[in-house]
N, C-alpha and C positions, 0 to 999 in steps of 0.2 A: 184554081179550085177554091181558093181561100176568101177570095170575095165573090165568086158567084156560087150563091144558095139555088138558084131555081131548080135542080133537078134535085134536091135531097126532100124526101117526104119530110111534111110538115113535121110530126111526129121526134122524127131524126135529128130535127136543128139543135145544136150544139148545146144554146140554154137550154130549151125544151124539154133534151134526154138530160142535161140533166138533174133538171128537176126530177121528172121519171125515175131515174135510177137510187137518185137520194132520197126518196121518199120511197122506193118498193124494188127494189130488184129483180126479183122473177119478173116483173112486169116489164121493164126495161129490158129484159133476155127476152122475153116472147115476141116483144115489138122488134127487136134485131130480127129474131129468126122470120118474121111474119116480114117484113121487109125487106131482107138480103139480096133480091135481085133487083130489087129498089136503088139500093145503097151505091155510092159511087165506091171504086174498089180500093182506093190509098185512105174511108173513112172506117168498110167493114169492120180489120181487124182491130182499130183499136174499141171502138162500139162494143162489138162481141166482148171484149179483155176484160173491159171495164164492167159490163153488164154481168158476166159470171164474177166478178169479185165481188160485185157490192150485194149478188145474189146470195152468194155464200155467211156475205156475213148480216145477211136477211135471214136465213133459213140456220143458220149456227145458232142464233138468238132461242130459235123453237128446239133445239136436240138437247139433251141431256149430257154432260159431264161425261165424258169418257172414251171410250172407244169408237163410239158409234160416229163423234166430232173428228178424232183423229185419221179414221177411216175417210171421208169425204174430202176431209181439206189434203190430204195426201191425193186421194184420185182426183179433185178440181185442178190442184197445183202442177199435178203432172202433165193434163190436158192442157192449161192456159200456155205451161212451157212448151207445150209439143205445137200450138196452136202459134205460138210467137214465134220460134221456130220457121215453122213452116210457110207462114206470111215473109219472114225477111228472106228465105231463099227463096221466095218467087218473085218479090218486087227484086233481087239482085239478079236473077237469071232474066228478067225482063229486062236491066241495065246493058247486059251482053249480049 
């Protein structure tokens, strides 16, 4: 999978996204979720991982001081863990 690109959406390719994600996150999440059954399935979860982080700290820049910050990064943090999770026990149940 590492040297052949042909079935990954343009979009998708490694430089590409991420330039996308470094420059705009939400935008980089949308192009994940807009492509997901595009995506070959050992590159989804890290794409997705990566695309809600840099979202966060896209969208942390616009919120105000306080609660409202601590509230988000506690439920983002939870999902990406439950999300990272759940990807390595199915690439490991697929081992067996």
């Amino acid at each position: 999978m590492r040297g052949d690109q042909s079935n990954v959406p343009f979009l998708m390719r490694p430089v590409l996204f991420f330039i996308l994600f470094a420059l705009c996150g939400p935008l980089a999440l949308a192009l994940v979720v807009i492509y997901w059954r595009d995506l070959p399935e050992d590159i989804r979860g890290p794409h997705l991982i990566i695309a809600i982080i840099f979202s966060l700290f896209f969208i942390v820049k616009m919120l105000l001081d306080g609660l409202p910050q601590i509230i988000l990064f506690s439920l983002a943090y939870t999902f990406v863990l439950f999300l990272t999770y759940s990807i390595l026990v199915r690439k490991r149940d697929k081992k067996n």
